[in-house]
N, C-alpha and C positions, 0 to 999 in steps of 0.2 A: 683794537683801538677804536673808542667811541669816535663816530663822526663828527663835524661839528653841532647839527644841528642836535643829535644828542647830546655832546654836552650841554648846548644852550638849554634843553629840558631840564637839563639836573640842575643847573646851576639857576634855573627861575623856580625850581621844586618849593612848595610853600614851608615854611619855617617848620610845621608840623611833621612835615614829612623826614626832618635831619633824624638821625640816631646820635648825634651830637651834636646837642644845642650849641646857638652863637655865642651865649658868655663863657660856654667853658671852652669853647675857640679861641676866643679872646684870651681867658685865662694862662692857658699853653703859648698862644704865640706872643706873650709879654715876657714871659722867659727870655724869648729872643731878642727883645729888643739890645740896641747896642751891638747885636752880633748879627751881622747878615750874612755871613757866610754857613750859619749855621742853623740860619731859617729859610736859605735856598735849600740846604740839604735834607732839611724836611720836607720842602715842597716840593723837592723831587722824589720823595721816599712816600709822600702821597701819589704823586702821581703813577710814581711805578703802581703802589700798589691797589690802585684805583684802576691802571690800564689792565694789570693782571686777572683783576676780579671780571674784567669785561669779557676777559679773552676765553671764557668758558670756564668748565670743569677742573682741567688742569691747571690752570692759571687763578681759579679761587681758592684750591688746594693748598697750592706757592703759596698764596697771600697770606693764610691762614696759618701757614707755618711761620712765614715771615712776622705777623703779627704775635702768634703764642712766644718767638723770641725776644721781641721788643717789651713783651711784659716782663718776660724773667728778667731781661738788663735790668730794667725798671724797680723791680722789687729790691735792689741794697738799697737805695737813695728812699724808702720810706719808713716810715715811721715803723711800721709792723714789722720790717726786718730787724729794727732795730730792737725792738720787744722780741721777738721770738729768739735774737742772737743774747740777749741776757737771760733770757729763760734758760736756753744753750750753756753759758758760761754759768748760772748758776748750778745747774744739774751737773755738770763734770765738775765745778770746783765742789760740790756736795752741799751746797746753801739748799739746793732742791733735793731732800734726803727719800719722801716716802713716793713711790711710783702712783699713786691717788692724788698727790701733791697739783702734777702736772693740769690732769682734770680738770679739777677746782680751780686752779687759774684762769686757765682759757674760758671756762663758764662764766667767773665774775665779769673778764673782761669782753666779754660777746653780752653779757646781761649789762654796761658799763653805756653800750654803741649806742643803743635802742632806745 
């Protein structure tokens, strides 16, 4: 567990220094608005995994498991789960007939991003 005077470092860290900027902070914690029961429990679920990252080796280990979890949750509620599941139902119902098919999709749609 950081002391305080370390957190006071981290948390006067210059804007530069975030790996996630302030609007896309913003962005996520508007989600929550209306709901605080469930913007403490992010802010505990940073905390945890902000004390675990302190706590050495093993405890950035944890984090990093913990975090590779919260993306898989994360992936039904997007957009691209939502394309990769109708690519899915197209291939078994057979609307996606030639195995080259599949390819050529994902290509237009990565040449689509850019």
């Amino acid at each position: 567990m950081m002391s305080i005077k370390e957190d006071a470092a981290v948390a006067m860290a210059p804007r530069d220094y975030y790996l996630v900027d302030v609007q896309t902070w913003e962005a996520i914690v508007e989600a929550f608005e209306g709901n605080p029961e469930t913007a403490l429990d992010f802010a505990v679920v940073l905390k945890t995994l902000r004390d675990s990252i302190s706590a050495g080796r093993k405890g950035r280990e944890a984090a990093i498991a913990s975090l590779d979890l919260g993306i898989e949750k994360t992936f039904p509620l997007t957009r691209d789960y939502m394309a990769a599941l109708n690519l899915f139902h197209a291939r078994i119902s057979g609307t996606l007939k030639r195995e080259e098919e599949l390819p050529r999709l994902v290509k237009e749609i990565s040449e689509k991003k850019k």
